[in-house]
C-alpha positions, 0 to 999 in steps of 0.5 A: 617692221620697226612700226609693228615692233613699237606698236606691238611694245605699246600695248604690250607697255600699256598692258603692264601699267594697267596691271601694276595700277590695278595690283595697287588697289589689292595688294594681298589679293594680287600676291595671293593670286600669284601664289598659284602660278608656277614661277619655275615653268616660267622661268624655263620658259625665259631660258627657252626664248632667250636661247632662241633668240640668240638662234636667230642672231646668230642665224642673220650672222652665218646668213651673211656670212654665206652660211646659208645652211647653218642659219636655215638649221638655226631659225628652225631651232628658234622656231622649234624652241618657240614651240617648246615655249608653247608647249610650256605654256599650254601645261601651265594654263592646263594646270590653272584650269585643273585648279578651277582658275579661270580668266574671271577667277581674279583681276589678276588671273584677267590680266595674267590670261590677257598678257601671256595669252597675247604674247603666246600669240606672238610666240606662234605668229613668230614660229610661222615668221621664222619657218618662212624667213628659213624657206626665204632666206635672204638677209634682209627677211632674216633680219625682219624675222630676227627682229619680230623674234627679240621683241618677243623675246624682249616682252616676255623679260618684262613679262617674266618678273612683273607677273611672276616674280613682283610681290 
């Protein structure tokens, strides 16, 4: 799991600099483009991973603690949670193509599609981990779940404020 999560953090990390090195040929064009995204939505997705990933932290602690039934109903609330993320995410791309704004619109919407477009993968690759880790739940498929969730988790805190919040 350990050499999927820092595979997955490199490209991730190879990504941003890529973005960041392309934001300082056009500056105004990237925070013009920025303008159009909705910061709030994706902060309320931020709330919503975090609050998961703590669902499946806490999951691997009653898991160990013999709570077997407390930490199923936890990784399915991650889970669930994970699909809420999704479902934010959905309307929010709904919004842009609404707006004609498309992959090619921009560099930054290339990057913007490319990046959060990636992680949603994730996201649902995730869900489908911790419904499994749920149904098998033994601790060490907990923690391997718990793992791949925060560092989906962990990527969307970098995501968040470099493609939302930088101006």
């Amino acid at each position: 799991m350990w050499v999927l999560i820092i595979s997955e953090l490199l490209v991730f990390g190879a990504g941003l600099i890529a973005f960041m090195a392309v934001r300082l040929t056009d500056p105004a064009g990237f925070a013009e483009a920025q303008s159009h995204l909705n910061s709030t939505s994706a902060a309320l997705n931020t709330g919503v991973l975090v609050t998961s990933g703590y669902l499946a932290a806490r999951a691997l602690l009653w898991r160990m603690d013999r709570q077997r039934a407390r930490a199923r109903i936890a990784l399915v609330g991650a889970a669930a949670l994970g699909v809420v993320f999704l479902i934010i995410k959905g309307a929010e791309y709904a919004d842009k193509a609404a707006d004609g704004i498309a992959w090619d619109t921009h560099p930054f919407f290339t990057f913007y599609y490319l990046l959060t477009g990636f992680h949603a993968a994730h996201v649902a690759a995730g869900v489908v981990l911790l419904l499994l880790v749920a149904w098998q739940d033994a601790p060490r498929n907990i923690e391997a779940g718990a793992q791949f969730w925060h560092m989906v988790d962990l990527i969307w805190v970098l995501l968040f404020p470099v493609i939302y919040l930088l101006g």
